[in-house]
C-alpha positions in Angstrom: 0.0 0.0 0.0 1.4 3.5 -0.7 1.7 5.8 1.7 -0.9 8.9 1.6 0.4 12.6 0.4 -1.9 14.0 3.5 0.1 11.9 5.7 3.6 12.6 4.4 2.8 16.4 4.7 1.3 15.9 8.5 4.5 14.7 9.1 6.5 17.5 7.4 4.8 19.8 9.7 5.4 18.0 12.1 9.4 18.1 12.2 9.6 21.7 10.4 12.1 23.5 12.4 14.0 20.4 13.2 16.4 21.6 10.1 16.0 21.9 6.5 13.4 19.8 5.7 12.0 18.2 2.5 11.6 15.0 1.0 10.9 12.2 -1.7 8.5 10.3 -2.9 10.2 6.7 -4.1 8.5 3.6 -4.8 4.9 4.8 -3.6 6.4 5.5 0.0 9.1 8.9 1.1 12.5 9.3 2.1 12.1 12.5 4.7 15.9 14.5 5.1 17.2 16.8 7.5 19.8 18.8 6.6 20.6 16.4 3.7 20.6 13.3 5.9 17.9 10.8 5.5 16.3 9.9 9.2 13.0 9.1 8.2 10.7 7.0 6.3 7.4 6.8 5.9 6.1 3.5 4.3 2.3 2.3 4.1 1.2 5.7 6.5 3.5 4.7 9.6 6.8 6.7 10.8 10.1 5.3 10.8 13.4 6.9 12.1 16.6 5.7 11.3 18.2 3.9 14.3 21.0 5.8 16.0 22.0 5.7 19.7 20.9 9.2 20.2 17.9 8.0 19.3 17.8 5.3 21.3 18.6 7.4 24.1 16.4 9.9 23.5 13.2 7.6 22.9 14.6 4.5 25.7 11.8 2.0 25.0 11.3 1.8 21.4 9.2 -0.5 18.8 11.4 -1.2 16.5 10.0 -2.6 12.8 11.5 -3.0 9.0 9.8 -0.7 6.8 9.6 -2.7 4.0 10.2 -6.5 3.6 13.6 -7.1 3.5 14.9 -3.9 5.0 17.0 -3.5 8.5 15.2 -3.0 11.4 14.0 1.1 12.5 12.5 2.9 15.4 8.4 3.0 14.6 6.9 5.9 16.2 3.0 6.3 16.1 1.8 8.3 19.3 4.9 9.9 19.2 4.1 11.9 16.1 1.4 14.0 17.8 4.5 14.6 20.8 6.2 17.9 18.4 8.5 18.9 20.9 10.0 15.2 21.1 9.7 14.5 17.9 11.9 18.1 17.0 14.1 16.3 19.2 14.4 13.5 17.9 14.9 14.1 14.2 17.8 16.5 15.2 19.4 14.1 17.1 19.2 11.6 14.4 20.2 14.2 12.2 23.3 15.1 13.8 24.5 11.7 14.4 24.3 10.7 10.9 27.5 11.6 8.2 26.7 13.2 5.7 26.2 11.8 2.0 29.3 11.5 -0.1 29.1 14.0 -2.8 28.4 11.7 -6.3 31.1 11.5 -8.8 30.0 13.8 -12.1 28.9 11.4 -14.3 31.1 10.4 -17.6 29.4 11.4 -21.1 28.2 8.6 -23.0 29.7 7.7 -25.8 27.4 6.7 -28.9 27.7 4.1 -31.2 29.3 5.6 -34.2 27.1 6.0 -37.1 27.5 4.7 -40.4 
């Protein structure tokens, strides 16, 4: 099931001032980033935060669930969502304790088949 546009942007909301926010629709379900660090997911119109110990240690008792079938284990957060405050702090945390992407490598041009 995909996850719902309405939901994605409750969730946006929600974490708006935790950074600079935006994020991605892939596959039917989003990517959410914080300063250009993905912590979140949202898949089939539950919240996911990527595992970190500052989470951990921010949230103590957790439910932890994959996302999507085959995918490593994250923190699910449900009655947390409507919690702002936490959740500001949370996504920050997350955020900070994550590296940043490595920039990508320009691509090379392609090179055509010649032409007869």
């Amino acid at each position: 099931m995909a996850s719902d546009a309405d939901f994605m942007e409750f969730v946006a909301d929600q974490v708006a001032g935790a950074g600079v926010i935006r994020y991605r629709r892939m596959f039917g379900q989003y990517a959410l980033y914080c300063d250009e660090r993905v912590v979140a997911l949202v898949c089939d119109n539950r919240f996911f935060v990527k595992p970190t110990e500052a989470g951990r240690a921010i949230l103590g008792q957790v439910q932890e669930e994959a996302p999507f079938q085959g995918a490593r284990l994250w923190f699910l957060l449900e009655a947390e969502l409507e919690d702002r405050e936490a959740l500001l702090t949370l996504v920050r945390a997350t955020a900070a304790a994550l590296p940043l992407p490595k920039p990508k490598k320009p691509r090379a041009p392609r090179l055509g088949k010649p032409r007869a």
